[in-house]
C-alpha positions in Angstrom: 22.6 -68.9 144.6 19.5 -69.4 146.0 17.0 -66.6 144.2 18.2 -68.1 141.0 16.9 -71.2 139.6 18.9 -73.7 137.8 17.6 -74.8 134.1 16.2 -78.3 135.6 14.9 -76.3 138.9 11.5 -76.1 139.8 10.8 -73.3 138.5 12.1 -74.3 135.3 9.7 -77.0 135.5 6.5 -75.2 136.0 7.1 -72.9 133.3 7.3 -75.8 130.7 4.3 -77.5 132.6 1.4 -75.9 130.5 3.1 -76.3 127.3 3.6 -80.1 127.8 -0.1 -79.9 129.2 -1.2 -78.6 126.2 0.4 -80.8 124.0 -1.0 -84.3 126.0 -4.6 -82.0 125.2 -4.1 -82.4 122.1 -2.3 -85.5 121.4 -5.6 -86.9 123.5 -8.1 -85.1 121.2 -6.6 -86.0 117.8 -6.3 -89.9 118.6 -10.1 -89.1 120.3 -10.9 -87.8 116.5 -9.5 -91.1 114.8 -10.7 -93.6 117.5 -13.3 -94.5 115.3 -11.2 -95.1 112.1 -8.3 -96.6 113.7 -11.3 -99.2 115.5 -12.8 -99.9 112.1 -9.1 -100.8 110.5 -8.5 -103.5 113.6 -11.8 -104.7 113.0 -11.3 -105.3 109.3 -7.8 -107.2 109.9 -9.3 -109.0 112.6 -12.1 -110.2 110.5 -10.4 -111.0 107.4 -7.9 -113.1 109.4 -10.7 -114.5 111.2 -11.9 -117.2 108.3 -15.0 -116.3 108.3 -14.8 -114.6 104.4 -12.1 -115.5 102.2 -9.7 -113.8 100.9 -11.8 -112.8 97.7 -14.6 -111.3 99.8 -12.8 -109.6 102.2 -9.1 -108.9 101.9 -6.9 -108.4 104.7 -6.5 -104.6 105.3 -2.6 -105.2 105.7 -2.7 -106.8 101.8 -4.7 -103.8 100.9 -2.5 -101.0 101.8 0.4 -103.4 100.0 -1.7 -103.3 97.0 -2.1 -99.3 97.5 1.7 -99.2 97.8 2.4 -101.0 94.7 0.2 -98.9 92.7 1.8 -95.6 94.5 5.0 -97.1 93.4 4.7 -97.6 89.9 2.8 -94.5 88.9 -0.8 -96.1 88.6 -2.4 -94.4 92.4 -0.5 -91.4 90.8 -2.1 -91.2 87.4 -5.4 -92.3 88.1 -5.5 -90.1 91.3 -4.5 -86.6 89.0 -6.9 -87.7 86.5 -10.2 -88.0 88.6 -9.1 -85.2 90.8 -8.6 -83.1 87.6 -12.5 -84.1 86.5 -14.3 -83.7 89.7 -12.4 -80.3 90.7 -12.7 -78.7 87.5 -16.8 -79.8 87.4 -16.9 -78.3 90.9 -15.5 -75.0 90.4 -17.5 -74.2 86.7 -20.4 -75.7 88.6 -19.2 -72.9 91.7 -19.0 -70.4 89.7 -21.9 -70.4 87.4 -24.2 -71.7 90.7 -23.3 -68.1 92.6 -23.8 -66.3 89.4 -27.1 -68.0 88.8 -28.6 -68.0 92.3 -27.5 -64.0 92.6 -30.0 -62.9 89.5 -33.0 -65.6 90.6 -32.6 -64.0 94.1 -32.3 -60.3 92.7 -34.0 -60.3 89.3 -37.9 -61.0 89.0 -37.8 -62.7 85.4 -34.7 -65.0 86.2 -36.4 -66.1 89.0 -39.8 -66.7 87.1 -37.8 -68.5 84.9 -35.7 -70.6 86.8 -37.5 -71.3 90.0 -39.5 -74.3 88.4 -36.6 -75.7 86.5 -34.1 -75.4 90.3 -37.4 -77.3 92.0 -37.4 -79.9 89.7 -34.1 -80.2 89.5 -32.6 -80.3 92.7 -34.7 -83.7 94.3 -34.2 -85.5 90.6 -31.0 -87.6 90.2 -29.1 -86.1 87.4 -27.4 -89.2 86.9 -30.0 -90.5 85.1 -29.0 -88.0 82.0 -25.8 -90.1 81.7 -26.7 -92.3 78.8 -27.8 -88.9 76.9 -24.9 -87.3 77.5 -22.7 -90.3 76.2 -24.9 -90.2 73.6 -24.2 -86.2 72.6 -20.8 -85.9 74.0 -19.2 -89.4 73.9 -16.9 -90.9 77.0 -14.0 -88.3 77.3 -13.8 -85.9 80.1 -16.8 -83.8 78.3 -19.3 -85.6 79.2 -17.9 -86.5 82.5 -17.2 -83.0 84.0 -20.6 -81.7 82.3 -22.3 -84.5 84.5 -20.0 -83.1 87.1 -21.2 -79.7 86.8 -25.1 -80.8 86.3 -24.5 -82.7 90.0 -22.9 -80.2 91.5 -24.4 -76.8 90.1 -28.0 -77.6 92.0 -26.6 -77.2 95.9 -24.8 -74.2 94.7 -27.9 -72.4 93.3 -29.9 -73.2 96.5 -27.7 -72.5 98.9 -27.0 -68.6 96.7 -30.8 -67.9 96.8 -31.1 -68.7 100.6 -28.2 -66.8 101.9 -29.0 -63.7 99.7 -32.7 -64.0 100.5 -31.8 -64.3 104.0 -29.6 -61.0 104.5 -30.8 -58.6 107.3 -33.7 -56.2 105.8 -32.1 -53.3 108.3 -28.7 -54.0 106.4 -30.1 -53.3 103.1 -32.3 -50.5 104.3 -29.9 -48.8 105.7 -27.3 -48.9 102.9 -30.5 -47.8 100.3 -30.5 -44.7 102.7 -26.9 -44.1 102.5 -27.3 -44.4 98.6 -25.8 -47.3 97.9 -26.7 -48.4 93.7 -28.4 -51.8 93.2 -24.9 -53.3 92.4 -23.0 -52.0 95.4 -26.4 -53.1 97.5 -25.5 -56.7 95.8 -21.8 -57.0 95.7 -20.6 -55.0 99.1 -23.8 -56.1 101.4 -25.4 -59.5 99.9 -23.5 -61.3 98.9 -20.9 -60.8 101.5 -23.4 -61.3 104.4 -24.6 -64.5 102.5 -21.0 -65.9 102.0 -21.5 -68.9 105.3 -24.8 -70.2 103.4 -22.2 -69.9 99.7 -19.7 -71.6 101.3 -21.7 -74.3 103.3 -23.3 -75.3 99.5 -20.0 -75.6 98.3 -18.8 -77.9 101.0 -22.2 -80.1 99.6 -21.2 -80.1 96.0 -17.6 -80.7 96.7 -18.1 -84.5 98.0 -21.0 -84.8 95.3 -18.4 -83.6 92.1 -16.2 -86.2 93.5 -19.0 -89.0 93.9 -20.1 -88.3 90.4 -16.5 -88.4 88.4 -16.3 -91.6 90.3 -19.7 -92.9 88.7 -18.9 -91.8 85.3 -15.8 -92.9 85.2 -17.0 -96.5 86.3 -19.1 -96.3 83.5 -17.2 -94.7 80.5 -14.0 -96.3 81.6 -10.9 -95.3 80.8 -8.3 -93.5 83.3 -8.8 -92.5 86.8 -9.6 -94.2 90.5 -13.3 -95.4 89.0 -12.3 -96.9 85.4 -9.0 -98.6 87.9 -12.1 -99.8 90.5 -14.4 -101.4 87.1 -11.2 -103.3 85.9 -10.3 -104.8 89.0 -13.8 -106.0 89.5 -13.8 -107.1 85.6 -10.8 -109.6 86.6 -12.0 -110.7 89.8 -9.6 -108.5 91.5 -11.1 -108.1 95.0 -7.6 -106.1 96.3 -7.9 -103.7 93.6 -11.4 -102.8 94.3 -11.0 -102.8 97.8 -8.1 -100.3 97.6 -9.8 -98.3 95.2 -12.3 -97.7 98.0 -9.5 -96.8 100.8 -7.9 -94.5 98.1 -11.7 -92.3 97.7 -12.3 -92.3 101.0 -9.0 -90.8 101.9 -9.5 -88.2 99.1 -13.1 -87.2 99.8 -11.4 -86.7 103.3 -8.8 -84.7 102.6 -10.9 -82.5 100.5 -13.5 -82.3 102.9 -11.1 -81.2 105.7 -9.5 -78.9 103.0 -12.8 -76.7 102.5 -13.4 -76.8 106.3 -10.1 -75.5 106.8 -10.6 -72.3 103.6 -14.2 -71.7 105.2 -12.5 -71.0 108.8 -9.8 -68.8 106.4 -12.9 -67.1 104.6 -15.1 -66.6 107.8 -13.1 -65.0 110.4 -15.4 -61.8 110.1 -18.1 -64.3 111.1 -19.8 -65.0 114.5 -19.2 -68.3 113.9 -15.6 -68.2 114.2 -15.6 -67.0 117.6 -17.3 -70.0 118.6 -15.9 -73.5 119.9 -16.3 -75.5 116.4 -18.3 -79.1 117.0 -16.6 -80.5 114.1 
């Protein structure tokens, strides 16, 4: 019949024509996205094969990911993965927590702030890792002293980024809930701090990658379990694939966590104007 089409008419056709468009669209924009990464691995293998640096100062990326896979398969990726993830999360979210709480009363409450301000301005440009060997000292070179230098690291962004967003809330929202008599909590908890949650969020997407960089140091330092103490023995016996893949296995995590607090912040901000528009990420 001629006014009907058949499944593999034309018709047929140009209805699944924008779907498969789509899907090329996006095919073309995620490999545009790793371009740059899948570049840098061909440029590793090609080097390392090359002969211009041996085998000790620059392993093939091929015998890398082997070396990745062995570990994966006998429990060590696994173990020392957990344990530094357990560390650097745990140091972020105390460090979260008590950061919002702190940076709420400096930005509301006249004597926190006179108290504080001087200590967060010294603070925040200094590198805490300095305090290491104290802490070692005071709290030895279990996971104490490693997520308290987690949570020193990680608190300072958090702070900041609390006082800023609070400070930074529309006068005419504030006004106008005062006028609608709104109490000096409900002022703080239903228009400040929600207003001032892209600024939060954006200093918790800083201290994420920094709570992870720091449980990395420490553990390098104090030894013992995880992807840092697992990078310091490899380099103690001239292991040059075990360091190397130690490298390839942080830089996939810090990715994946990074990507995982872009994706809860989209989650969090679909109230916000910035959701609406086209992300540059």
């Amino acid at each position: 019949m001629a006014g009907i089409d058949t499944p593999g008419g034309p018709l047929a056709e140009l209805a699944r024509e924008p779907s498969a468009y789509r899907w090329l669209r996006t095919a073309g924009w995620g490999f545009a996205r790793v371009f740059s990464l899948l570049a840098l691995a061909v440029a590793w293998e090609l080097a390392a094969r090359s002969g211009a640096f041996t085998p000790y100062m620059l392993p093939a990326l091929s015998a890398v990911l082997e070396r990745i896979w062995h570990d994966l398969v006998a429990g060590d990726l696994v173990l020392n993965t957990g344990v530094t993830l357990y560390r650097a999360l745990t140091g972020f979210l105390i460090g979260a927590v008590a950061g919002v709480a702190l940076g709420m009363a400096i930005s509301r409450n006249r004597f926190t702030h006179w108290f504080f301000d001087s200590i967060i301005s010294v603070g925040f440009p200094m590198p805490k890792i300095a305090f290491l060997p104290v802490v070692m000292l005071w709290l030895g070179v279990y996971d104490t002293s490693k997520i308290t230098m987690i949570v020193v690291e990680a608190i300072f962004p958090v702070v900041t980024a609390t006082i800023v967003g609070i400070r930074g809330v529309e006068r005419e929202l504030l006004w106008s809930a005062r006028n609608m008599g709104a109490t000096e909590r409900e002022l703080l908890w239903q228009i400040a701090l929600p207003a001032s949650l892209p600024q939060i969020i954006t200093g918790l997407q800083v201290a994420l990658p920094i709570a992870l960089i720091v449980a990395i140091v420490t553990e390098m330092f104090m030894g013992g379990y995880g992807l840092g103490g697992a990078m310091n023995t490899a380099s103690r016996f001239a292991d040059s694939r075990g360091v190397f893949a130690g490298i390839v296995e942080i830089a996939v995590i810090g990715y994946a966590l990074v990507k995982g607090m872009m994706v809860a912040r989209r989650r969090l901000l679909l109230w916000h104007q910035e959701a609406l528009a086209p992300s540059t990420v």
